[in-house]
N, CA and C of each residue as an Amber inpcrd file, in Angstrom:
protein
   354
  20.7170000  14.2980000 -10.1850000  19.5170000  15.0130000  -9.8140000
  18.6470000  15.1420000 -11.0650000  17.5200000  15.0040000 -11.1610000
  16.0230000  15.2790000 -12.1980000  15.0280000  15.5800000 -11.1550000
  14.2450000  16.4890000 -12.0510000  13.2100000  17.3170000 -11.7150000
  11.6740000  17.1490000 -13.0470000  10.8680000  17.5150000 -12.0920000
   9.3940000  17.4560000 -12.7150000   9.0200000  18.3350000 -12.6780000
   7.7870000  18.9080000 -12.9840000   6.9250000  20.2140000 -12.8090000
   7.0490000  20.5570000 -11.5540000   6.8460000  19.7280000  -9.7160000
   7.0100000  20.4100000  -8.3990000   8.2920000  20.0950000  -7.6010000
   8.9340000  19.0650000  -8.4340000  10.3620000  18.3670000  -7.2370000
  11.4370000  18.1530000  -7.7800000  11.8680000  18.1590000  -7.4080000
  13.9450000  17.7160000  -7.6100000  13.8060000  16.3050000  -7.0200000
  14.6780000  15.6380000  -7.3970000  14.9230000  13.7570000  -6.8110000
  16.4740000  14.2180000  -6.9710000  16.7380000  14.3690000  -5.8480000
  18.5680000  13.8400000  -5.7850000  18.8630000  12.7350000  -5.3960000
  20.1810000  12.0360000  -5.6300000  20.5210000  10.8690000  -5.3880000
  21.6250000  11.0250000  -4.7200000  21.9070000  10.1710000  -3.0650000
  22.9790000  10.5030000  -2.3350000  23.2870000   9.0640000  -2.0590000
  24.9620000   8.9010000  -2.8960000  25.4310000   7.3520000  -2.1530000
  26.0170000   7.4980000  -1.0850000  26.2890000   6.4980000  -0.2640000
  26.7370000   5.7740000   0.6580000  27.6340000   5.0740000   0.5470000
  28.8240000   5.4250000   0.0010000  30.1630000   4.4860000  -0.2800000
  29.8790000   3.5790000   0.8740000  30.3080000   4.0210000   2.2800000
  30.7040000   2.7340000   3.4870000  29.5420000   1.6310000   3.5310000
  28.4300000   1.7820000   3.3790000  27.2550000   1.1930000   2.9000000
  26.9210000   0.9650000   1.7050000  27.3180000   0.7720000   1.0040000
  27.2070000   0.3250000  -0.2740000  25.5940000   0.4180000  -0.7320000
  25.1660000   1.5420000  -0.3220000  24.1170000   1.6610000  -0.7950000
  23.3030000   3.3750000  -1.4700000  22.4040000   3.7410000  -1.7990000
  21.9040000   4.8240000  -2.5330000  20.6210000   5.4230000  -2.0000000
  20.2590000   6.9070000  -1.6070000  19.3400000   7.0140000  -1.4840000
  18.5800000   8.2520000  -2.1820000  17.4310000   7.9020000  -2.7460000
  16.4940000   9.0600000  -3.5280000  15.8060000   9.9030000  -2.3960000
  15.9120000  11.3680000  -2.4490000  15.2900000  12.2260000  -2.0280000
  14.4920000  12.9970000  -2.7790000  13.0050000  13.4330000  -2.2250000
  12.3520000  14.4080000  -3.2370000  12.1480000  15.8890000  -2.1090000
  12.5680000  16.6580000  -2.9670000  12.7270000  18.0040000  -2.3440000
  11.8220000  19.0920000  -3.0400000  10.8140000  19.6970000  -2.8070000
  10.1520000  21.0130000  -3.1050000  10.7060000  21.5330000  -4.5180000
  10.0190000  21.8230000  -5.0950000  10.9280000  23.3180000  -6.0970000
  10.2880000  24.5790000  -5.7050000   9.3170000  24.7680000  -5.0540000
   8.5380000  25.7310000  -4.7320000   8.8930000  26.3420000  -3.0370000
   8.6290000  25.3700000  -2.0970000   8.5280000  25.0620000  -0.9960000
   9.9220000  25.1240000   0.0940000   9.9480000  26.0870000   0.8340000
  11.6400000  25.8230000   1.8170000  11.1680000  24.6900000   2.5190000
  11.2690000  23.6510000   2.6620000  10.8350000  22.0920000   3.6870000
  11.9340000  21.5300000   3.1930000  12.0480000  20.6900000   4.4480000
  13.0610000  19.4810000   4.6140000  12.3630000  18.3410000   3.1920000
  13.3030000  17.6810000   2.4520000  13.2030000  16.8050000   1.6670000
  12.4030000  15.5620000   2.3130000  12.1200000  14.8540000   0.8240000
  11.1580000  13.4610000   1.6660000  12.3320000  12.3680000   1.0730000
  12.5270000  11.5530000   2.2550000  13.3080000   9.9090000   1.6150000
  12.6110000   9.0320000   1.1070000  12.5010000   9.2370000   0.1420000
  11.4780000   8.3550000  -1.1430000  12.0400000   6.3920000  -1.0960000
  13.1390000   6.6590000  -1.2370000  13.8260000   5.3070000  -1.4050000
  15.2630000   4.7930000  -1.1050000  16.0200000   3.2220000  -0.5840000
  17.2050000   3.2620000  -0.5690000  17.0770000   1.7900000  -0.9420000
  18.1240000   1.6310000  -1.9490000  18.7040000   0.5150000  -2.8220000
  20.6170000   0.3370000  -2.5850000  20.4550000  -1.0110000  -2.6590000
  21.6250000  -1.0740000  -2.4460000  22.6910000  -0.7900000  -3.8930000
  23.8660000  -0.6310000  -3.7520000  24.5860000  -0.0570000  -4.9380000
  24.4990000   1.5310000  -5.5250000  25.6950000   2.0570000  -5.9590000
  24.9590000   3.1230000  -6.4230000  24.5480000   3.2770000  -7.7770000
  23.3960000   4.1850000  -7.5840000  22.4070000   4.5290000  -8.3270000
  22.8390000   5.3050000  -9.7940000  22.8730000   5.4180000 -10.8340000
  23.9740000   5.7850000 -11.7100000  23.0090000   6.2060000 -13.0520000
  21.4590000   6.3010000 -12.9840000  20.6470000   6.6580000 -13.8950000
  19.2540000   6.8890000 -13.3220000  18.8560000   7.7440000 -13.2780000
  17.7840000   8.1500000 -12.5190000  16.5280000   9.0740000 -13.9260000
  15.4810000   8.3660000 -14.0530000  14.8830000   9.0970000 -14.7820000
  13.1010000   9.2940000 -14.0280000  12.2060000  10.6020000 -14.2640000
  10.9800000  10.2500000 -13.9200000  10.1140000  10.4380000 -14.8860000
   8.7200000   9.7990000 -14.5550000   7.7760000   9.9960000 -15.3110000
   6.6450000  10.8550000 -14.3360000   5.4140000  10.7960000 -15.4100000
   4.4270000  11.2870000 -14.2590000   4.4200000  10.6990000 -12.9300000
   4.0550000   9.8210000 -12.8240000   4.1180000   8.9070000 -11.3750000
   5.1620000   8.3270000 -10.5800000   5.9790000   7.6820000 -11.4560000
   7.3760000   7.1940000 -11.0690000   8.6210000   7.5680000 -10.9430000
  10.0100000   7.0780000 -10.2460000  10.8710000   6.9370000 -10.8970000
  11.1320000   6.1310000 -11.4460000  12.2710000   6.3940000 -12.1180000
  12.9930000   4.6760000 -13.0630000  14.7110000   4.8340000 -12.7590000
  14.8010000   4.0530000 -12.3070000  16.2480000   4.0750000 -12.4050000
  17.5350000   2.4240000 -12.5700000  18.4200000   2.9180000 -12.4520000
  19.4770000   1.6300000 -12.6720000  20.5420000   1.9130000 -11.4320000
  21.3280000   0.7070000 -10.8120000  22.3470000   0.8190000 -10.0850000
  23.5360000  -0.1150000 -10.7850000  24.5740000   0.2290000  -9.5350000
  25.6330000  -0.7080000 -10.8510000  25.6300000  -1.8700000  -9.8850000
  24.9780000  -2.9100000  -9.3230000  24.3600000  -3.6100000  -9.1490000
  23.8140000  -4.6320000 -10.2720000  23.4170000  -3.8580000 -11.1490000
  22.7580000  -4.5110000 -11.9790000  21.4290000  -4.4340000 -12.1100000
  20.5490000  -3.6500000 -11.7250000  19.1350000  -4.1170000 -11.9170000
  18.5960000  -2.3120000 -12.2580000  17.7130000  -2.8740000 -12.3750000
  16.0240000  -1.5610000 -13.1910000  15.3810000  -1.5980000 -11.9800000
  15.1860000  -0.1790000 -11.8150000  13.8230000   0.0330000 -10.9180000
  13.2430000   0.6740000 -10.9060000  11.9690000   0.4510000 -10.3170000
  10.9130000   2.0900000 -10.5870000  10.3310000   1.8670000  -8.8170000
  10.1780000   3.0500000  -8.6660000   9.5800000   3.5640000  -7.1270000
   8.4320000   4.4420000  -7.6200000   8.0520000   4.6830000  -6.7550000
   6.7970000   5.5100000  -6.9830000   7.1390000   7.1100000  -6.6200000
   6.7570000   8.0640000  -7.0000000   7.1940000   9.8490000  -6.4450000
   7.1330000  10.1110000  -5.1880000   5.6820000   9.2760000  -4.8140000
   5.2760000   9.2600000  -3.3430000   5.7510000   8.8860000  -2.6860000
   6.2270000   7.8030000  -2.9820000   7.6810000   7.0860000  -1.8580000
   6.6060000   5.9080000  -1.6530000   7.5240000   4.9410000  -0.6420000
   7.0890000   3.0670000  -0.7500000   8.2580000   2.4970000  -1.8750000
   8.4730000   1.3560000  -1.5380000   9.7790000   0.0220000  -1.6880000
   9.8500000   0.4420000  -3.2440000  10.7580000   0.1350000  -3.8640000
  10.8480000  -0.1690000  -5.2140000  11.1230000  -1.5920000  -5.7440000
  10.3020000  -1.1010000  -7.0440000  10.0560000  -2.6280000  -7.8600000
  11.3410000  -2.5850000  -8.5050000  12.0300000  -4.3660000  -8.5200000
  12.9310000  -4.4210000  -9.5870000  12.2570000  -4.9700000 -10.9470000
  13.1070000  -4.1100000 -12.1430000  12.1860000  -4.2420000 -13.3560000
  13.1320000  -5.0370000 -14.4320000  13.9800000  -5.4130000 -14.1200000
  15.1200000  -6.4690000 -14.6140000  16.9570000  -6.1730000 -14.5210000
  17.2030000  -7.2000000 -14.6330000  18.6130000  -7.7300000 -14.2060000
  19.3230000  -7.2150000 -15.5090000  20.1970000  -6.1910000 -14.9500000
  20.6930000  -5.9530000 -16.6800000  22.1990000  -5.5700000 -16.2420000
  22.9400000  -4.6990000 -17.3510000  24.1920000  -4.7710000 -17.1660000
  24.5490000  -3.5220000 -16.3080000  25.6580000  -3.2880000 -15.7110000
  26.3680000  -2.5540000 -14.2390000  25.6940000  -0.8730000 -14.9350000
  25.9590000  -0.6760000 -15.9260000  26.4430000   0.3620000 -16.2590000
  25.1570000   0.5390000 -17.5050000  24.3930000   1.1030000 -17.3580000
  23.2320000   1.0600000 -18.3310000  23.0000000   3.2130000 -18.2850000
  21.8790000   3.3480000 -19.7780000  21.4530000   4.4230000 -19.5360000
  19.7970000   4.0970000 -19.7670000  18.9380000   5.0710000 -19.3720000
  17.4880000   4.8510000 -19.1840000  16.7720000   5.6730000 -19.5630000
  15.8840000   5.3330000 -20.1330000  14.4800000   6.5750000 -20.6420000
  13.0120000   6.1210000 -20.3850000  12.2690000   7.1520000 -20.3650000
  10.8400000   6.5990000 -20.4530000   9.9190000   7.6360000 -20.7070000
   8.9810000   6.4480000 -21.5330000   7.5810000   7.8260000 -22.3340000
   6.3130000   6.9210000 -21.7170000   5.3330000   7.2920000 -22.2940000
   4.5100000   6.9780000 -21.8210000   3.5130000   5.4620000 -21.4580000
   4.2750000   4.5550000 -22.5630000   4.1680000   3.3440000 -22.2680000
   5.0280000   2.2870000 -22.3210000   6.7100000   2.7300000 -21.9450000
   7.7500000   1.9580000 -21.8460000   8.8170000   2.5300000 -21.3620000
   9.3760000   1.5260000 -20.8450000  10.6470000   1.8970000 -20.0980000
  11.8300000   1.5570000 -20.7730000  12.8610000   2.0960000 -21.0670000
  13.9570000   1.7090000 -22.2100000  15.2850000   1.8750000 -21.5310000
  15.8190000   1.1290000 -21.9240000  17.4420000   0.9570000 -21.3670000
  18.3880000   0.4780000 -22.6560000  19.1600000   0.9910000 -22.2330000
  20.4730000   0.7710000 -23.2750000  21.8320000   0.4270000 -22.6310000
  22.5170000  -0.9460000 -22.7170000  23.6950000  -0.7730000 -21.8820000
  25.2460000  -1.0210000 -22.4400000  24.9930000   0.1120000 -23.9460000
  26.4450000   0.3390000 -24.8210000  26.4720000  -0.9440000 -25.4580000
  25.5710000  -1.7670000 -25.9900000  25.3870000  -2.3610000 -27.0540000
  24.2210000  -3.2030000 -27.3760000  22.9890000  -2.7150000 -26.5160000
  21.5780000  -3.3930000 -26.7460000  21.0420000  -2.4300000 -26.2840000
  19.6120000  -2.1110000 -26.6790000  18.7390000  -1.2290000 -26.5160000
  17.4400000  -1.9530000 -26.6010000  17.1180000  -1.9710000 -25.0590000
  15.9330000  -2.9530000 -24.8030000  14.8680000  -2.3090000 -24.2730000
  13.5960000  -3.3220000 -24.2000000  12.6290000  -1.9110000 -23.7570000
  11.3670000  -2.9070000 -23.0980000  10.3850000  -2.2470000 -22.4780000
   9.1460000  -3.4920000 -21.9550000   8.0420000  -2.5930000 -21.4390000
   7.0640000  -2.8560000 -21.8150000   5.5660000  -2.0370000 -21.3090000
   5.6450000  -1.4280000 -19.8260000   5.3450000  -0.5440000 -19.8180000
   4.8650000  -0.3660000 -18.2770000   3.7570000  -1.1630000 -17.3640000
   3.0470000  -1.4890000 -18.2680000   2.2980000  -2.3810000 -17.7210000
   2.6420000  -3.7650000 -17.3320000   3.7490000  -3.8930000 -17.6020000
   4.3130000  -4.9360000 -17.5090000   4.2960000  -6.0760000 -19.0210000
   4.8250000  -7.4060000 -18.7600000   5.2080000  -8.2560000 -19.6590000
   6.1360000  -8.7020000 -20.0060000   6.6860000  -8.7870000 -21.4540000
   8.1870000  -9.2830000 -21.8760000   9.0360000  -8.0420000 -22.0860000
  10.1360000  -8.6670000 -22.1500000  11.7260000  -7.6210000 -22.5800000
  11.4970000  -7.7200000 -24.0640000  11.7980000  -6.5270000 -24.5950000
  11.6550000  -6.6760000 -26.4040000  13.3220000  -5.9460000 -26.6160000
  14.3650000  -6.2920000 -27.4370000  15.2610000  -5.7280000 -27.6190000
  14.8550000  -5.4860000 -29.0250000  15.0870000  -4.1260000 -29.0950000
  14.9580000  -3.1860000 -30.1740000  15.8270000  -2.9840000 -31.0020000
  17.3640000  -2.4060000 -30.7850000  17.8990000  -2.7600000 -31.5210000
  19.5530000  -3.2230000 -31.0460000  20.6160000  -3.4480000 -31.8580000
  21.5950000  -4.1570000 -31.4450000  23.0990000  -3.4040000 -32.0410000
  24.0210000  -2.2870000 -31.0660000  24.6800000  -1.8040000 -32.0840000
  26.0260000  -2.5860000 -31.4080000  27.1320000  -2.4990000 -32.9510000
  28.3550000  -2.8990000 -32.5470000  29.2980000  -2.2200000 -31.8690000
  30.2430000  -2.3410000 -31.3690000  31.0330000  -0.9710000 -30.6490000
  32.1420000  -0.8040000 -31.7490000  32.7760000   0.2710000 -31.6020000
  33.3430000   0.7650000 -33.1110000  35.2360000  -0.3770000 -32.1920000
């Protein structure tokens, strides 16, 4: 679960379905939640920005959805098990021994830096 200034985004898998779904729920408001999104795999890093989410499944891939809800974009093919951040003009992932990163606006993958495991 992460939260913004008005919502909570929880994330509910679906073991028998092998799949994940984002909900955005009020912080203010008693109302039924909105189903923002469902991806297959579960969902295992969930971060937001102003507009978006960003997240990873162990699947393998990056994605960002929008707060409002509508499909999500995949934002690259990376490893099962990743962690995720984002500021204001990049999206960053790390998956326990590369730390890679790419505009929001889109473009190339830039790996930043490269650590060894002890």
């Amino acid at each position: 679960m992460r939260a913004d200034d008005t919502s909570l985004y929880i994330v509910i898998d679906d073991v028998d379905r092998n799949e994940s779904t984002v909900w955005k729920a009020s912080k203010r408001l008693l109302a039924n939640p909105t189903k923002l999104v469902t991806l297959p795999g579960s969902i295992v890093s969930l971060t937001p920005d102003e507009t978006d989410l960003c997240f990873a499944n162990r699947t393998g891939g990056l994605f960002r959805a929008s707060k409002s809800g509508g499909a999500a974009t995949q934002l690259a093919t990376t490893a099962a098990e990743l962690s995720i951040a984002v500021d204001a003009e990049r999206y960053y992932w790390f998956d326990g021994a590369t730390l890679t990163a790419t505009c929001k606006s889109g473009g190339n993958f830039r790996v930043l830096a490269t650590v060894s495991p002890p």
